[in-house]
N, C-alpha and C positions, 0 to 999 in steps of 0.2 A: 713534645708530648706525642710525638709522631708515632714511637712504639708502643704505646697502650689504644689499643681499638677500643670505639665506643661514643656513647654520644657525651656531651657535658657532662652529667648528672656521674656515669661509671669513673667518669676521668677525675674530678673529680672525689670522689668516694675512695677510688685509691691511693691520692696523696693525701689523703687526711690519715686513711687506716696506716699508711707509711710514715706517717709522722712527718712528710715533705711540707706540708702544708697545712696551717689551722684550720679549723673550721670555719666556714664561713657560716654568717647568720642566714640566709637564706637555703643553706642544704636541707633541712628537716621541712621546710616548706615542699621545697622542691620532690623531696623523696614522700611524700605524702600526696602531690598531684603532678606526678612527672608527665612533662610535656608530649605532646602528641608524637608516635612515629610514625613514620611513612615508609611501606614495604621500598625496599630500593632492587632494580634491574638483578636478573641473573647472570653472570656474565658480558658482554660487550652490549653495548647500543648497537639499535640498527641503520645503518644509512638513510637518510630521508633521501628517493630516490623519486623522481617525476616520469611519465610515459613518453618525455619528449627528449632524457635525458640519452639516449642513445645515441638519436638522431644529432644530437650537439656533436658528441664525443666526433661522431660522423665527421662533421661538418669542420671540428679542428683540427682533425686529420689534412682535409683538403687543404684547409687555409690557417699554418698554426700562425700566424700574422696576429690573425681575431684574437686571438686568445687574451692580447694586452686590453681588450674593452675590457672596464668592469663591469662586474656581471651584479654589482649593485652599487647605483650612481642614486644617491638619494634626494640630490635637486631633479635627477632626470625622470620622465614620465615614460621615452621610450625603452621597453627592455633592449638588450645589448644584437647584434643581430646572430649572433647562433642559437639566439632563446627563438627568435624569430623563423628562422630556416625553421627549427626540430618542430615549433607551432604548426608551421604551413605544410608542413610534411606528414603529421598528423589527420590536419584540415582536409587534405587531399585525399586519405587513404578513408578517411569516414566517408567522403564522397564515390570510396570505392575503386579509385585508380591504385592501380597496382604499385608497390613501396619503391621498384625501381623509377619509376615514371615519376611520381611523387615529389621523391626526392632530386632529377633531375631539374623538375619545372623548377620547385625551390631555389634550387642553385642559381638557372637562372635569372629567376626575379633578383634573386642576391646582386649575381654580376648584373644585371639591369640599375638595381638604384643606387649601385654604386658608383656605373656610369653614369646615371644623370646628377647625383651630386655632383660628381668633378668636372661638370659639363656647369651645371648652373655658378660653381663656385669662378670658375675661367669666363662665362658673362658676367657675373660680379665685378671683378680684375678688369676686364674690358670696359665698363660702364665706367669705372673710376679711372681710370688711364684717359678716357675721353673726357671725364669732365676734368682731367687736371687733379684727383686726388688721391694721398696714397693710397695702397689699395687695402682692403677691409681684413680681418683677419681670416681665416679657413675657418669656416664652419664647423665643418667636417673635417677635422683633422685626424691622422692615422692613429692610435692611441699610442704609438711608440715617439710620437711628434711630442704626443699631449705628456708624456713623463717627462720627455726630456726638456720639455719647458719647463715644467716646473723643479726639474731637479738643476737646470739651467745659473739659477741664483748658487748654487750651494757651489758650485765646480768654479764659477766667477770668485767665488769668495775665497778660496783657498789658494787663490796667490794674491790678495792683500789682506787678507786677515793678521792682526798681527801676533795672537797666538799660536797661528799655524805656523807661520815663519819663523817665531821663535822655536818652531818644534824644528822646522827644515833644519837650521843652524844650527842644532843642538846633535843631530843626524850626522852632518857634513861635519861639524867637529869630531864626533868618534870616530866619523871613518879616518880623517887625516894622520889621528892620532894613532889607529890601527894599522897606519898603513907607516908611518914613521915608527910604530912601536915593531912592525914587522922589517923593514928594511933595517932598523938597528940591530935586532936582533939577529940576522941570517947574516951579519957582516960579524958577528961574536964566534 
């Protein structure tokens, strides 16, 4: 019904008047208090766009690394750190330092607690090395770490899966046979 524009009620109204379809008992209700509309958009939507949204863009340029955080983790409470950087870069400038200054300190702080995670996470390791246990997982993991854990199962599984393998051998059969159907034939 994709080529008749309209809401229920028109679409409706013209397969009956086409004789596609009978009447349903609820039409003459319906056409007697047809349902509420709602003005719809003129052309495209507009981007929901933030003041700190530049500053990001900014900030992945420098380090397109970040980019793998997700920018919505709905266990997590901290936003991702380039919501963070375009924040303090903000923060900064309402205090009246100039956007390049701003954005330097930010960076900064960035390369700052980024070393001291990978600073506290290496005493982590050392504490458990000393007491003899293995060591804990990374806290702080790179987020290209954190997919490939979990995509980690799926890449183990497809060499013992046994419908995959029946797919592998089903592969290796046609080629052989392409390839015996090609040497028989170039010898014709």
């Amino acid at each position: 019904m994709s080529f008749m524009k309209g809401d229920l009620l028109t679409k409706t109204r013209k397969l009956v008047n086409g004789l596609a379809k009978p009447q349903p008992v609820w039409l003459k209700a319906m056409e007697q208090a047809p349902p509420a509309t709602f003005p719809r958009p003129d052309g495209k939507l507009k981007a929901i766009s933030l003041p700190e949204d530049v500053y990001i863009k900014k900030f992945f340029q420098k380090y397109p690394v970040a980019k793998g955080h997700d920018a919505i983790k709905i266990s997590a409470y901290d936003p991702p750190p380039a919501r963070l950087f375009g924040l303090r870069v903000l923060e900064l400038k309402e205090q009246g330092v100039p956007e390049e200054e701003a954005m330097a300190v930010a960076d900064m702080e960035y390369r700052k607690e980024k070393k001291e995670k990978k600073k506290a996470y290496a005493r982590l390791k050392q504490i458990a090395r000393l007491q003899g246990k293995k060591p804990p997982p990374n806290p702080y993991p790179s987020a290209i770490k954190e997919r490939q854990a979990l995509e980690r199962k799926f890449v183990r599984e497809r060499f013992s899966s046994p419908e995959i393998l029946k797919i592998v051998e089903k592969i290796k059969e046609e080629r052989r046979a392409e390839r015996f159907n090609g040497a028989a034939g170039g010898s014709l």
